[in-house]
Each structure stands twice: as C-alpha cells, then as structure tokens.
Backbone bond lengths (Angstrom), bond angles and torsions (degrees), N, CA, C in turn:
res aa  C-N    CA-C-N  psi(-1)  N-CA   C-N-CA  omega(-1)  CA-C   N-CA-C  phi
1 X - - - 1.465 - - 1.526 110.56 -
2 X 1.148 123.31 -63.41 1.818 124.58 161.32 1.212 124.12 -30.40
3 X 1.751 114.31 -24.11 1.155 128.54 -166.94 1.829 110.33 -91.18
4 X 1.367 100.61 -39.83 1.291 79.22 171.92 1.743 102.20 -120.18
5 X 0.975 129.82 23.77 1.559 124.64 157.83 1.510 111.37 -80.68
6 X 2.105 137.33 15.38 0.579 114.67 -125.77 2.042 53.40 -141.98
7 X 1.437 116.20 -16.92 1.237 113.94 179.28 1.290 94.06 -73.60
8 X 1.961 112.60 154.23 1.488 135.54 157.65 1.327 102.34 -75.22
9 X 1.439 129.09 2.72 1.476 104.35 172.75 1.882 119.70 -144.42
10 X 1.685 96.22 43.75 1.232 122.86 -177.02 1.462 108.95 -154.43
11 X 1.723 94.28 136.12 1.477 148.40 -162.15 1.787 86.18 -89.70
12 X 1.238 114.95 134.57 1.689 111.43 177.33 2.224 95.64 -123.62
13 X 1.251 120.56 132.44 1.038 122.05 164.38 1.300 118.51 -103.09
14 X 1.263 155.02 109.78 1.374 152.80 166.18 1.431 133.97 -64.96
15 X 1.567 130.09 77.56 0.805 116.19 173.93 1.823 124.50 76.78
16 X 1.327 113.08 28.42 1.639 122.10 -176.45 1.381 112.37 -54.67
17 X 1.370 134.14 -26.17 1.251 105.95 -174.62 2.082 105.58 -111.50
18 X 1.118 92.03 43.99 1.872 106.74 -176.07 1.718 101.98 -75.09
19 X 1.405 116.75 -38.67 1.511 125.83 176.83 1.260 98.91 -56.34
20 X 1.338 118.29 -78.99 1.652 141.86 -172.33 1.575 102.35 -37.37
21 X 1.328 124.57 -52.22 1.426 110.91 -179.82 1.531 123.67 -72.39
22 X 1.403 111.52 -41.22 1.412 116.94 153.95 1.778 119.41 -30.67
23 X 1.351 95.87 -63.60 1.467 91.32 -159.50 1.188 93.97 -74.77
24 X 1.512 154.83 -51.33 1.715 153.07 129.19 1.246 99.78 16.11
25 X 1.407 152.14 -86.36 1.493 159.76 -73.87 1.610 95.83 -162.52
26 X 1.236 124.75 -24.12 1.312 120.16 170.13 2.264 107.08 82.14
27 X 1.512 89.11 -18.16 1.616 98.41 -148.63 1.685 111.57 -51.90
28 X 1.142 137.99 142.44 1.145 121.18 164.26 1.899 138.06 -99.41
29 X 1.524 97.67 78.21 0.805 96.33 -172.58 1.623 122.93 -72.04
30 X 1.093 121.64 164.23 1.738 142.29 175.32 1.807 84.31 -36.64
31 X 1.650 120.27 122.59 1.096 116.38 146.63 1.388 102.32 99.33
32 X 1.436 116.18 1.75 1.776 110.55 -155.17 1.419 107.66 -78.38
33 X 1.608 124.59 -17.44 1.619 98.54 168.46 1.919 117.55 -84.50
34 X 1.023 117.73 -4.87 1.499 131.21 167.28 1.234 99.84 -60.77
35 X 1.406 123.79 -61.77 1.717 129.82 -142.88 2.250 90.39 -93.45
36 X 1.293 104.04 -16.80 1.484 86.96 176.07 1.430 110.66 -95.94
37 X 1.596 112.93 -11.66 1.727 114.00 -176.50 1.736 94.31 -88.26
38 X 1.226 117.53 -16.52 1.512 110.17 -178.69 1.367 124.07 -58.92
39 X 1.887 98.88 -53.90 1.438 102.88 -159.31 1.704 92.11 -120.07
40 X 1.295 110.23 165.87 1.784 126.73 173.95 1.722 100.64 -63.45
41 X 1.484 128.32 149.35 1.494 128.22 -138.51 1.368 80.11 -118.48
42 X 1.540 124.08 -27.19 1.713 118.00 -163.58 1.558 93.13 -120.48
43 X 1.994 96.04 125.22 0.847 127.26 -152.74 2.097 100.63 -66.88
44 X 1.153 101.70 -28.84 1.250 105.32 -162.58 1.153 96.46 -73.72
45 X 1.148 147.42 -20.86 1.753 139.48 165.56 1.269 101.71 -65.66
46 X 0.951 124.33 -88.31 1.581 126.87 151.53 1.447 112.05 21.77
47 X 1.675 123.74 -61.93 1.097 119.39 -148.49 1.468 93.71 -104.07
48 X 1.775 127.99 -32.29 1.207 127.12 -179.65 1.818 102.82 -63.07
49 X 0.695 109.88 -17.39 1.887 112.71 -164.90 1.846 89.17 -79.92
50 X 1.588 112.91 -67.10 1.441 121.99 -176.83 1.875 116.85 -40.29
51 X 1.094 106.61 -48.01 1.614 137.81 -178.46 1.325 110.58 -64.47
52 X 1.821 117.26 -41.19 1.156 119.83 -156.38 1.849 117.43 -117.34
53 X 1.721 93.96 -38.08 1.432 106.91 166.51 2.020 93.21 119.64
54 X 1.153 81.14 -146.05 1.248 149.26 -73.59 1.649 109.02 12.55
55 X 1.770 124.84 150.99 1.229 119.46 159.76 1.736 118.25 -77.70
56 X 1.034 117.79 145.98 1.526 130.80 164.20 1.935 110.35 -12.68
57 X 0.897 139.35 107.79 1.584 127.55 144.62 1.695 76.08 68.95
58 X 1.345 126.95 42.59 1.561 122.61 163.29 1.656 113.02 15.59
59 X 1.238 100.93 69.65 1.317 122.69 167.11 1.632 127.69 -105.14
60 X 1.565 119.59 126.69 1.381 107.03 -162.19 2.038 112.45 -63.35
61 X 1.188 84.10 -27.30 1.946 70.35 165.13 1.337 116.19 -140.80
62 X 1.616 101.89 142.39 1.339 111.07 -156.51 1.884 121.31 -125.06
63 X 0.996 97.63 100.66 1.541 119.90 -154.70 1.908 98.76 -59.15
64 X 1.098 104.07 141.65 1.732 89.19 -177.39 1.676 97.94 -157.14
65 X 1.564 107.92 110.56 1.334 127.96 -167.13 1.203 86.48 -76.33
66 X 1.635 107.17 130.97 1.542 119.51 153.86 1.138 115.12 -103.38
67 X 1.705 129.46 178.94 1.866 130.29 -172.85 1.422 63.30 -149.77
68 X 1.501 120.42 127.42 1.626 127.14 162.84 1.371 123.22 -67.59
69 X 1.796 100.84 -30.87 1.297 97.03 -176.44 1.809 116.81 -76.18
70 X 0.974 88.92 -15.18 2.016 98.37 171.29 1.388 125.88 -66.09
71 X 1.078 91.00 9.39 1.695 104.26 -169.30 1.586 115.31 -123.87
72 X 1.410 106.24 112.52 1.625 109.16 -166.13 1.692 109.96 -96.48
73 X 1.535 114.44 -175.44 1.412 119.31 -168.49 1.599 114.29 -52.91
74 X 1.629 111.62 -45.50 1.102 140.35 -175.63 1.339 126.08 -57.28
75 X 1.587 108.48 -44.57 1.071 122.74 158.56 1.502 129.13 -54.35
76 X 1.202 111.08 10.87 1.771 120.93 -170.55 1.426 105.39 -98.40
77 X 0.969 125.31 99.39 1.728 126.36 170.85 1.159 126.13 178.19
78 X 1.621 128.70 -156.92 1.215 137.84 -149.36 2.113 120.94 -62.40
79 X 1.752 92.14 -13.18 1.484 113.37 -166.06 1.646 108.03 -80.56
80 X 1.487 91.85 -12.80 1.909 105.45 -168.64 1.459 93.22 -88.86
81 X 1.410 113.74 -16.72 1.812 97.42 -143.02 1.492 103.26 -91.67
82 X 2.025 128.15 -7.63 1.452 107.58 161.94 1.489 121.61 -97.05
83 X 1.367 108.85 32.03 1.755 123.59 -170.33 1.158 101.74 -92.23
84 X 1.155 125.47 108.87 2.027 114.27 158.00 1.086 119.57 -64.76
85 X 1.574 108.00 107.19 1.702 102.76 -173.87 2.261 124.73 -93.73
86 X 0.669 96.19 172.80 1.603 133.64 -173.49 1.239 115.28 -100.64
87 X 1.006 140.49 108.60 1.532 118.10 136.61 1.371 135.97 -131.96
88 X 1.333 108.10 131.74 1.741 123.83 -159.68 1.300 89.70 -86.30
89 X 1.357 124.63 136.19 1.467 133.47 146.58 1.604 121.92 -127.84
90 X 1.903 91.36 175.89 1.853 79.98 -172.48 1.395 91.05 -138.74
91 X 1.304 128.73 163.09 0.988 131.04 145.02 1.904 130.52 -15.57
92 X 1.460 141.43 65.57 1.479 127.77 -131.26 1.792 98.65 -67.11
93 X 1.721 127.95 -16.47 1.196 96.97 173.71 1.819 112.84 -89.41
94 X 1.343 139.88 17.27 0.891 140.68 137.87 1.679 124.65 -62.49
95 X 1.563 97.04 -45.39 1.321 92.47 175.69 1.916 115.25 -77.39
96 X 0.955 114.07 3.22 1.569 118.82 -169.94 1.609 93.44 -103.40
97 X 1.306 144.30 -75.12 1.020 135.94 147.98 1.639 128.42 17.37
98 X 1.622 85.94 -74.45 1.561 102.02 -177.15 1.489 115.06 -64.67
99 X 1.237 130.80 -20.10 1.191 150.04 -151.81 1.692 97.85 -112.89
100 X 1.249 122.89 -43.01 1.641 130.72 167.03 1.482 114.37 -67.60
101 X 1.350 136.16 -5.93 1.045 156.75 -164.04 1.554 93.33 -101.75
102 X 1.078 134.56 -47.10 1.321 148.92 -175.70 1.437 125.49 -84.15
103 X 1.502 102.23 -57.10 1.626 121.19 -172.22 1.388 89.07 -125.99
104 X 1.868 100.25 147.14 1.329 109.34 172.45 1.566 122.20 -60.72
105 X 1.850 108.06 -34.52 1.065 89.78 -154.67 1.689 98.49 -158.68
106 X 0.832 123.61 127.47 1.941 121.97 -163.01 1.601 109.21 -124.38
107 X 1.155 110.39 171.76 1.396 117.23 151.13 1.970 134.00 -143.43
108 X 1.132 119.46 -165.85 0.910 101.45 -147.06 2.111 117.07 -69.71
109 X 1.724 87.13 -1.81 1.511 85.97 -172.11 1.665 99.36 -110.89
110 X 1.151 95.70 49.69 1.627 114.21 158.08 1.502 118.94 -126.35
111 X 1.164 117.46 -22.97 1.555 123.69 163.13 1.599 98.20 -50.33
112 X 1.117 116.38 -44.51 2.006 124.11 -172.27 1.832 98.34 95.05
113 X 1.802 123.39 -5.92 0.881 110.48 -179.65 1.957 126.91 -57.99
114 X 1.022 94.82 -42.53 1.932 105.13 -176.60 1.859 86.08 -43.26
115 X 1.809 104.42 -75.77 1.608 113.61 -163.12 1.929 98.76 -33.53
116 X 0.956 107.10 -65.00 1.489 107.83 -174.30 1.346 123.55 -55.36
117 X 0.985 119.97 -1.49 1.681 130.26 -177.34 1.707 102.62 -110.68
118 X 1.368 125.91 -19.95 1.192 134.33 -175.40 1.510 95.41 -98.78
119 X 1.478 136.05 -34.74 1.206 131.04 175.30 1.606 104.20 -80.29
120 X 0.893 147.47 -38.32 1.289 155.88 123.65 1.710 121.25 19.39
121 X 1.563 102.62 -58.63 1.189 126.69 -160.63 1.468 92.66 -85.32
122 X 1.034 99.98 -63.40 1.904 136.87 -176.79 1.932 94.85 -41.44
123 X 0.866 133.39 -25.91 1.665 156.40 -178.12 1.283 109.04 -69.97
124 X 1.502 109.41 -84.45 1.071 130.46 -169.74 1.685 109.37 -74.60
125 X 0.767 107.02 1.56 1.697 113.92 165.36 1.687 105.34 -99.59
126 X 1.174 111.46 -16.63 1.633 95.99 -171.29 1.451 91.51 -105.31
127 X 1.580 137.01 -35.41 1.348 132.20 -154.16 1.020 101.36 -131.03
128 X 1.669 112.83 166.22 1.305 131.88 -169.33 1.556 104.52 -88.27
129 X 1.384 151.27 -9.74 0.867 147.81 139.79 1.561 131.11 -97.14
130 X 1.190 127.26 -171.66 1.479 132.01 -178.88 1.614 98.67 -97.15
131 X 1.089 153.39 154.72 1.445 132.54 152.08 1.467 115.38 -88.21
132 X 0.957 113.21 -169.89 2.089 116.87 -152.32 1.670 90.57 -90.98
133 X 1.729 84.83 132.66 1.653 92.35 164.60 1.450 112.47 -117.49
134 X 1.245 122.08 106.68 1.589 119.54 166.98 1.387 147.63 -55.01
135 X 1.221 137.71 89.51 1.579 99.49 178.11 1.484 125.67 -52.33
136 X 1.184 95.60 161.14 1.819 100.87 154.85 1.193 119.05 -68.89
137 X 1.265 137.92 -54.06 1.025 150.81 -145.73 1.749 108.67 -83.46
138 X 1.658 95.55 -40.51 1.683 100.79 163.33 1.418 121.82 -70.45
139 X 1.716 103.57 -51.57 1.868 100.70 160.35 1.405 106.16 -7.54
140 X 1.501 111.26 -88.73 1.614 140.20 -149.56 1.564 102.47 -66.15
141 X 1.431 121.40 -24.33 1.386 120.54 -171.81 1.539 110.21 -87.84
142 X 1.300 122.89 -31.31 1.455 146.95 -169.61 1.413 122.73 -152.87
143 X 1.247 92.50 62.62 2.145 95.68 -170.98 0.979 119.44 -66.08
144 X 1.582 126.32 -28.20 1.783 127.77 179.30 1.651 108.60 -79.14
145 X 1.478 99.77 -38.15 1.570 93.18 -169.37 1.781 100.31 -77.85
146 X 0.858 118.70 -33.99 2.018 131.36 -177.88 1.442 96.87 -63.35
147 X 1.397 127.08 -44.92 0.994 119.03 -171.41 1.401 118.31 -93.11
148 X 1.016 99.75 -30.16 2.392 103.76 164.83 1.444 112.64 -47.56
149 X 1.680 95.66 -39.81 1.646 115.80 173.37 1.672 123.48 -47.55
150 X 1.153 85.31 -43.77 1.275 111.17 -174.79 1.520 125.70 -81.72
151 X 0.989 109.75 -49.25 2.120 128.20 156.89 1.531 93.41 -41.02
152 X 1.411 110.11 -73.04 1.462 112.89 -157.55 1.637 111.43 -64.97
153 X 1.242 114.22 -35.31 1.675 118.06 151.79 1.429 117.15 -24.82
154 X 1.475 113.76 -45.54 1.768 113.98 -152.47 1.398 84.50 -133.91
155 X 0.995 125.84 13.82 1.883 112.03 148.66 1.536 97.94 91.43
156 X 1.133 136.77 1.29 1.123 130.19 -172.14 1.838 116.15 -114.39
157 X 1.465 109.30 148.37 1.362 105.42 -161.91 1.770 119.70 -76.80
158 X 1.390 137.63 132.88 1.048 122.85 -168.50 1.414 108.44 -68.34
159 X 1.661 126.18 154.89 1.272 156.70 -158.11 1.498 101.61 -140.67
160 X 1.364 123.50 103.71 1.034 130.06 133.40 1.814 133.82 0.93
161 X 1.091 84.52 -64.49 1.780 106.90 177.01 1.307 114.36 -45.59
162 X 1.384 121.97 -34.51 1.285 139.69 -162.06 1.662 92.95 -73.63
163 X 1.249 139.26 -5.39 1.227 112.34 178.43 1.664 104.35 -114.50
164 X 0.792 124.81 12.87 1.758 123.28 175.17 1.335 106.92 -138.63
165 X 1.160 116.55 156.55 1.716 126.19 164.38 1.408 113.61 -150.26
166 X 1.352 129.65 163.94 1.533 138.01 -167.34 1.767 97.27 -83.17
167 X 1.103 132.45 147.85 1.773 126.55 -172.20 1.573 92.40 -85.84
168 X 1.353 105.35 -176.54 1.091 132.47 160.29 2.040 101.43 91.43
169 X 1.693 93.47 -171.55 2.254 77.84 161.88 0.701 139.38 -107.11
170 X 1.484 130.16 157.08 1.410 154.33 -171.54 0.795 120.78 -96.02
171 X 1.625 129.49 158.20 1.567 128.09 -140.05 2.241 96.42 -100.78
172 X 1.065 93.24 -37.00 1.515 98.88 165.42 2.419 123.41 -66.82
173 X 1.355 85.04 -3.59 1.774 89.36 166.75 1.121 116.25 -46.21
174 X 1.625 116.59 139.84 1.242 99.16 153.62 1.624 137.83 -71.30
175 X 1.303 124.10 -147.00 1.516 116.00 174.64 1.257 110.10 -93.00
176 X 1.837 119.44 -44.52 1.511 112.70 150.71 1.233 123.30 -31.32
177 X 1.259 125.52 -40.37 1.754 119.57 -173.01 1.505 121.16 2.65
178 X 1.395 89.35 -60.43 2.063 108.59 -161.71 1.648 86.04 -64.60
179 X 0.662 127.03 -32.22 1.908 135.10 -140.06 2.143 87.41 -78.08
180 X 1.532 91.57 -63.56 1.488 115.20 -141.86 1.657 101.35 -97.01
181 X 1.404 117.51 -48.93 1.465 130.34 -174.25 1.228 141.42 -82.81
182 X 1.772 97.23 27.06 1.705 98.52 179.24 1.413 106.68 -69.78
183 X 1.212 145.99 -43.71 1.192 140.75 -177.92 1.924 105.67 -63.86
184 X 0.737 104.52 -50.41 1.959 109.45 -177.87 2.023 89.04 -55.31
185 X 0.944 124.86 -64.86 1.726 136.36 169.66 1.259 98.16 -12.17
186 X 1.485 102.03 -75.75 1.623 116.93 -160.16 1.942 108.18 -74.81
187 X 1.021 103.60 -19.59 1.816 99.28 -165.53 1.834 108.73 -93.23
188 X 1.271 126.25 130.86 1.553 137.36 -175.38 1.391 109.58 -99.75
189 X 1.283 112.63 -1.49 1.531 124.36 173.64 1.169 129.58 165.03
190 X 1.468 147.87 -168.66 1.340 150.88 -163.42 1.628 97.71 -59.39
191 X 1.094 114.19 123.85 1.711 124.12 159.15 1.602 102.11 -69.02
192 X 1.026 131.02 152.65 1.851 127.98 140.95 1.482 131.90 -60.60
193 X 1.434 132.54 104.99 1.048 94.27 171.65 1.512 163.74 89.38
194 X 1.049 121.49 116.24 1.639 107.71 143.43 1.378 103.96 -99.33
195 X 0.989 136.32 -178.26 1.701 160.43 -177.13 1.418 84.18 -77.16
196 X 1.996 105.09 135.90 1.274 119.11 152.30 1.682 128.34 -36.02
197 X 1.515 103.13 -55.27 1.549 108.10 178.49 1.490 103.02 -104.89
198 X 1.374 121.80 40.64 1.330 104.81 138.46 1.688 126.19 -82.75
199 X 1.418 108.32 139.95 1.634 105.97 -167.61 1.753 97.44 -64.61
200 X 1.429 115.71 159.75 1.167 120.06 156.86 1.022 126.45 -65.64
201 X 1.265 135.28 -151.70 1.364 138.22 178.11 1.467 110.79 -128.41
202 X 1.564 134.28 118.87 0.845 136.34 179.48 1.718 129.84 -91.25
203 X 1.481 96.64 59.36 1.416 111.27 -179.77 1.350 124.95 -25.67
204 X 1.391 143.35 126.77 1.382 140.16 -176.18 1.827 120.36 -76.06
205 X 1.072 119.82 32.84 1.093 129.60 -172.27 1.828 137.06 -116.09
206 X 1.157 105.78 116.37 1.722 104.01 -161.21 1.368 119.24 -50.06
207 X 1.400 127.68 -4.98 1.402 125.82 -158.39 1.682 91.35 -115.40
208 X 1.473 144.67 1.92 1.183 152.48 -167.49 1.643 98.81 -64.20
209 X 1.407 116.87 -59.73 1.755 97.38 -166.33 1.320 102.91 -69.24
210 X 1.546 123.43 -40.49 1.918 124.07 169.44 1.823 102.29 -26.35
211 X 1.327 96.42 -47.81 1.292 113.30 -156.76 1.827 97.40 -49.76
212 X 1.423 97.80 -75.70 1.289 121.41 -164.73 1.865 92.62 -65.65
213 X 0.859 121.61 -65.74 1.679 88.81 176.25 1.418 129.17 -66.84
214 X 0.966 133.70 17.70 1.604 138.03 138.72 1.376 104.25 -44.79
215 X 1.668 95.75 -73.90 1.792 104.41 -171.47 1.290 116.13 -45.86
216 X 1.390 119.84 -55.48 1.861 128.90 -171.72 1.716 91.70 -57.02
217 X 1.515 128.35 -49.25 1.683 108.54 170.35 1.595 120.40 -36.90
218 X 1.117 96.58 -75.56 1.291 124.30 -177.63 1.572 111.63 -31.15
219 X 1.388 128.67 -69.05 1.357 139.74 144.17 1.146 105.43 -17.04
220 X 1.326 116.45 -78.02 1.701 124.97 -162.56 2.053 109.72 -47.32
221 X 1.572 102.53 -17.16 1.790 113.23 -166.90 1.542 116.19 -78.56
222 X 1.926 100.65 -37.76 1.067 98.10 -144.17 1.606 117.09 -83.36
223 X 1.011 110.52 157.14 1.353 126.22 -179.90 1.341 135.24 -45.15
224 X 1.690 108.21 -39.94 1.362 150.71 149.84 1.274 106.69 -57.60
225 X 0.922 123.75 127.59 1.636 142.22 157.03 1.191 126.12 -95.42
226 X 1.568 126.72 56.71 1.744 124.94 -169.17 1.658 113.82 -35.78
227 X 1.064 106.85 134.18 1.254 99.66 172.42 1.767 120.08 -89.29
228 X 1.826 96.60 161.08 1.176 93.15 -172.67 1.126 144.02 -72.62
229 X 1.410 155.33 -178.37 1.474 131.02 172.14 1.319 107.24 -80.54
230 X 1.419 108.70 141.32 1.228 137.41 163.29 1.509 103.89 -65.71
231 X 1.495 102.17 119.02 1.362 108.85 169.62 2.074 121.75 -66.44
C-alpha cells in the first residue's frame, strides 16, 4: 500500500471490507468500534463503490488493499471480474506465527489462503492469463526488479516512487492504523528479508501443510515470474 500511494497517479484504498467482516465475525478486534463507525458494515455497498468508482482523489489508477481473510463465500462474483488483480503472499507458517502472536488461536480461513485460491480459480475462468502472484519475501529481496514486474503485469508504467515513502501516517490509513501499523509508521521502505538459513517457524497447528500447499498453488499460477536471488 505505501508502495503505490507513493505514485502521483494513484488513488490508495485501505482495507474496505474491515467493517463488513467485523460486523460478519462478531470478532473483537483492537479498535473495533472506530473501524465499524468508519466504513459501511454491508459488504455489497462496499463492493458496488470498488467495481464502480468513483476512484480516490480521481486518480487514473486506483490501488485497493485487500485482507483475504475478510472476504466471505458470497462475496465471490461478477463485481471482482473488471478489477486487475494482485496477489501478495507469504510464507503461511510465517503468516500463522504472526497471527499466534496476537490471537490465541486461528484457522485456516484466516491465513486468507482458501479465499485466494477461490479468487484464483474465479480468474482464470474469466481471462486469458493468471494475474501476478508475489512473494513477500521476493518483494523485500528485489523491490525494483519485483515491482517493474509487477507495473508491467497490470499495464501500468513503473514509478520510481514506489520504492520509498516518508514514515509515520498517512492520510489514506485505515482507522485500525494506531492498533495494527506501528511497524508500517516506522518503515521508509522495503526491509530485507529474513536470512536464507534462517529456520522457519514451526507453527503448532493442524491446517499448516493445507496451508503451505495453497501457497506452492498459488506460486505455481502466477503470471509474474519473481526473479531469482542474485547470488
């Protein structure tokens, strides 16, 4: 999101359907009567606005952060299909970890992996290609070349800008911000990494190999071809 709100000719959305899952999910997250007075609670406004526009500060491209796991069965249809999509992934026992750090206890349609494998499908039935799947880990290892990758994926010209930003927050935050974004606050651009031979994390959880072959699909789709590390 920093990355391309950082273009002069992109609209940044934060996280639109964060209300909708709340009030869905009952959950109480850090901040949750802020983040439900922020945004509209029914998703289908939500999705006609995304689908339809207006874009942000009427900008010709308009960047629109998704959370996969916010996204239910229902939500799957015809409103996705003039969006050029994205998809960010992570490592899922990093992302399971990170998420146990927080909440006692999750499952597998909190990774956002299942939703993303069903949008996935939902893709490649409408278009002649797959659209670009990123790692994280490549992001952070090679951000100009991942991200040229990535422009040229979605038709749009690469920007410089896209690799730095000023710290602290931004006027496009969500209402969680304070809650969720001390690290996004503090960071001016791509971190590196963890270390090649650092071990992963061996999360205690039954849905982990489901997990991890989601991702190896997903990888295996995308359109984008990250490149490899430079020795």
């Amino acid at each position: 999101m920093r990355s391309f709100s950082s273009r002069a000719d992109c609209g940044v959305t934060d996280e639109p359907f964060y209300a909708s899952y709340l009030a869905a999910t009952g959950l109480d997250h850090p901040g949750r009567d802020d983040v439900l007075a922020s945004q509209p609670t029914d998703w289908r406004e939500v999705a006609r606005h995304l689908s339809e526009g207006p874009a942000p500060l009427d900008r010709p491209v308009w960047y629109q952060k998704h959370m996969a796991q916010h996204m239910r069965d229902e939500m799957l249809g015809p409103w996705l299909d003039p969006i050029d999509h994205a998809f960010l992934v992570r490592h899922p026992a990093r992302v399971i970890a990170s998420y146990l750090r927080v909440f006692p206890s999750m499952t597998l349609a909190e990774t956002g992996l299942p939703w993303q494998w069903r949008l996935m499908e939902r893709i490649r039935t409408q278009r002649a290609a797959p659209p670009a799947v990123i790692d994280a880990d490549d992001l952070r290892r090679q951000p100009e070349h991942t991200l040229r990758r990535l422009c040229h994926a979605l038709g749009i010209a690469w920007d410089a800008a896209m690799l730095s930003w000023p710290p602290g927050p931004h006027p496009q935050d969500g209402a969680w911000a304070p809650h969720w974004y001390a690290s996004t606050w503090r960071s001016t651009g791509f971190e590196p990494p963890p270390a090649v031979d650092e071990p992963l994390p061996q999360p205690n959880v039954p849905f982990l190999d489901e997990a991890i072959a989601l991702y190896d699909r997903l990888l295996a789709c995308s359109s984008v071809k990250t490149p490899p590390t430079t020795p």
